[in-house]
N, C-alpha and C positions, 0 to 999 in steps of 0.2 A: 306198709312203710310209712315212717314219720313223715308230714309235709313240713320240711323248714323254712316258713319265709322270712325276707328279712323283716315285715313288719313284727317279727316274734317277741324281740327286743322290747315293743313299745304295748305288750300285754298288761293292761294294769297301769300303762304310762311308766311304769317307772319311781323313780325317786322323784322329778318335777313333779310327777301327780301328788304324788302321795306325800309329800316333803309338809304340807298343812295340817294333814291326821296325825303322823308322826310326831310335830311341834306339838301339837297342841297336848296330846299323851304325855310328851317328854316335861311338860309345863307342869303338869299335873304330880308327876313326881318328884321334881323338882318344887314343887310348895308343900308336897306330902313331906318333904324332908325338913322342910322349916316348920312342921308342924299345924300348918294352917289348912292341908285337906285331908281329906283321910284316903289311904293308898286302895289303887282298885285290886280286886281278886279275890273270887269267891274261894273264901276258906283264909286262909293264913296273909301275911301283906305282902308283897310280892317281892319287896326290896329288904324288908326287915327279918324277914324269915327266912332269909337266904340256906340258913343251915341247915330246916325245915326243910326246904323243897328244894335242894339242888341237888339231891340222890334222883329224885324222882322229874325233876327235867336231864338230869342227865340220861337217864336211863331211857326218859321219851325219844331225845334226839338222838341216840345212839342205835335206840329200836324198840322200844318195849312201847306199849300200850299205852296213850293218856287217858284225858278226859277232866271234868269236874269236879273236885273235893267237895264234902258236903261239910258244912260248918254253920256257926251260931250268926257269922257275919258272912252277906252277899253282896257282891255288886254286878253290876248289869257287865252285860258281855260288851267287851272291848268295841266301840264304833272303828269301820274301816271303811275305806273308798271301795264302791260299790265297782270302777273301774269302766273302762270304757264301753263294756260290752253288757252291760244291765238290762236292756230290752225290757226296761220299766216305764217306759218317757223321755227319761231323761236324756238319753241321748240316743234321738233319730226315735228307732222302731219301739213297739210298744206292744207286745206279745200276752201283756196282762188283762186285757179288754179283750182278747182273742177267745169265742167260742173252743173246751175243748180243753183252757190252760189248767182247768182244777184238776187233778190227776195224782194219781199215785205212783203208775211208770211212764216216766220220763225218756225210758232209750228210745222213744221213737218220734217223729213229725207227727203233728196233727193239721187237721182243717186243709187251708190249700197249699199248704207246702209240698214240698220235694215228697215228700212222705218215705224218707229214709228212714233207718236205725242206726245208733250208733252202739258197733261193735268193741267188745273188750269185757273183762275180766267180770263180772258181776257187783255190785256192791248195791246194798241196801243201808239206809240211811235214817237214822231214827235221831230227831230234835227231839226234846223234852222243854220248852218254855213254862218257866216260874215266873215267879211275885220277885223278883228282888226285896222289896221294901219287906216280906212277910218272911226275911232268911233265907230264899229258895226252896220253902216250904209248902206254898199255894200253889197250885199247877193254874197256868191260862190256860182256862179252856174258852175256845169261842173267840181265841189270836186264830190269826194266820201266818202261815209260812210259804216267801218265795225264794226257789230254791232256782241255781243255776248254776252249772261247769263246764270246760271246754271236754271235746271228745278223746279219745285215744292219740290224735295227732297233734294237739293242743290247738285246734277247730274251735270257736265260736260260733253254734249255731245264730243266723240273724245278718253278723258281720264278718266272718274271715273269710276269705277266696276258699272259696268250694265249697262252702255250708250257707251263704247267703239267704238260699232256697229254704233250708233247714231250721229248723226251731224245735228240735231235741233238744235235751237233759236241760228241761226247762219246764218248771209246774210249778202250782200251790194246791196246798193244803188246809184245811180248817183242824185247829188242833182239838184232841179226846177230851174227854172226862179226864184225863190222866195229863192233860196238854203235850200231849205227843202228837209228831205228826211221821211220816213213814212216806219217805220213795225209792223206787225201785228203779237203779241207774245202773251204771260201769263205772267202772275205777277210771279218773282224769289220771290224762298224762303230763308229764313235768315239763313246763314247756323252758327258753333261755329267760333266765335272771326270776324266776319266782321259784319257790315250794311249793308242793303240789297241794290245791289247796279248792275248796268248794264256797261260791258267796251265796249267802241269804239276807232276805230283809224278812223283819216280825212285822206285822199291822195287826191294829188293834181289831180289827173283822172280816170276815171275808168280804164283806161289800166295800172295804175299804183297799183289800189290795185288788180286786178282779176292775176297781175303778180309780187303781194306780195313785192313790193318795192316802196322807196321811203315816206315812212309812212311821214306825216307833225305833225299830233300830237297823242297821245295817254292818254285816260285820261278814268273817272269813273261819271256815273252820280246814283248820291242819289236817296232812296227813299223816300218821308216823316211820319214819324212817324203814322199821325193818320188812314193814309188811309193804312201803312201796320196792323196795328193792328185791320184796320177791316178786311182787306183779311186775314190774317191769324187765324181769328176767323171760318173761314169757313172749309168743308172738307177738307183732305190731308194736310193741313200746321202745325197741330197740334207740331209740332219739333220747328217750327218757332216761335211759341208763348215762349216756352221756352229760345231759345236763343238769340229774340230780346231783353229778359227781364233784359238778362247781359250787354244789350251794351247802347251806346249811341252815338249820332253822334260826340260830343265830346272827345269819348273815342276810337273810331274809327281807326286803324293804318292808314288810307288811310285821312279821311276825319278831323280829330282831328285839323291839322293846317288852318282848311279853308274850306268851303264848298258852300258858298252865292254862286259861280259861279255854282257849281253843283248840286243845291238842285234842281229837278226838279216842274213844277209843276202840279199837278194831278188833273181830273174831272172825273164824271163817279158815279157809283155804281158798289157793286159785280154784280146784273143782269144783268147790260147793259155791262159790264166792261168799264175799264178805261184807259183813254189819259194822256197821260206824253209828257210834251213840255219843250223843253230847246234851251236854245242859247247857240250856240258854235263859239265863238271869236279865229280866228286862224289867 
């Protein structure tokens, strides 16, 4: 059963959190229209290609599949607030300096924690981090990736009442030869006022993020509509059915000005579970 509390609301803070990333995004397209930046969006421009790409965001937000376009022009993935529950430093706990956090599955505590798991639907998670500057051409290899979501009940391992103990679906990875990195989690649940959605931060090395500095980017990757609506047809998400039902990726405080770069895209069944692949242009 979902835990609803009412700190549920203030996931991510909200619009006050978030209202500077937003401006400052909103800034950016707004001087892309006077001609003086150039609009972000790996592949086509995000505003002026409307004709281009509004088959294929619509079809995202209604249920089909995203992900990354590949094209001759790239930009880095969209920067977003990291949110209240980062367990980078920044605020309070700091789970990145923790013997344990490099890892590939994340459903479960490590070290002295609870030493729980976090149960739900399966999902495996594959990053791809590029070159921006090289077209999305050049794979990073020898970035890293920290990866973090809340659980089935929209739980923050670290910080929410009854996961405190806990510090699941939380790791980094060193990215391939191919700059890919791969973790092995559960599908997050939808918690009030967001889209169901998973944060990461790039660092340019692993000794850079296992020693919580130097972050290069921080951003949020989407879920797509149809395949949360079948995970959350299943047991335990019963909460999620409810508050996906108010939202829209449109209406989104995170994702509302733009999401082509972070819409992930998903394969799989609830039986077998599912793979989420995304590029990440840094």
């Amino acid at each position: 059963m979902h835990r609803h509390h009412d700190e549920d609301h203030e996931h991510d803070r909200g619009l006050s959190y978030d209202l500077p990333v937003l401006a400052r995004r909103r800034m950016i397209r707004l001087m892309a229209g006077a001609s003086l930046v150039p609009l972000v969006g790996c592949g086509a421009d995000e505003d002026t290609s409307a004709s281009a790409s509004s088959s294929s965001a619509a079809a995202s937000s209604s249920g089909s599949s995203g992900g990354s376009s590949s094209s001759a022009e790239c930009a880095t993935i969209p920067n977003e607030t990291a949110g209240p529950y980062p367990g980078d430093g920044s605020n309070g706990v700091n789970v990145l300096k923790e013997s344990g956090v490099v890892r590939s599955d994340i459903t479960k505590s490590f070290g002295d924690s609870a030493g729980g798991t976090a149960e739900g639907v399966p999902l495996t998670v594959t990053l791809t981090v590029v070159d921006a500057a090289s077209g999305c051409g050049t794979p990073k290899k020898g970035a890293a990736v920290y990866l973090w979501h809340c659980d089935r009940e929209g739980l923050y391992s670290l910080y929410s009442e009854g996961a405190t103990d806990e510090n699941y679906l939380r790791g980094v990875q060193e990215t391939d030869d191919k700059g890919q990195v791969t973790f092995k989690s559960i599908f997050p649940a939808c918690y009030t006022g967001r889209w169901p959605h998973i944060h990461f931060e790039v660092y340019g090395s692993l000794d850079d993020a296992t020693a919580a500095t130097s972050i290069t980017n921080t951003s949020q990757l989407a879920l797509p509509k149809d395949v949360c609506d079948t995970v959350y047809a299943t047991d335990g998400y019963s909460q999620s059915v409810t508050n996906l039902a108010q939202l829209s990726l449109e209406t989104d405080n995170i994702f509302s000005d733009g999401y082509d770069q972070q819409l992930a895209a998903l394969e799989g069944s609830v039986e077998k579970g599912y793979t989420a692949t995304l590029t990440v242009p840094v």
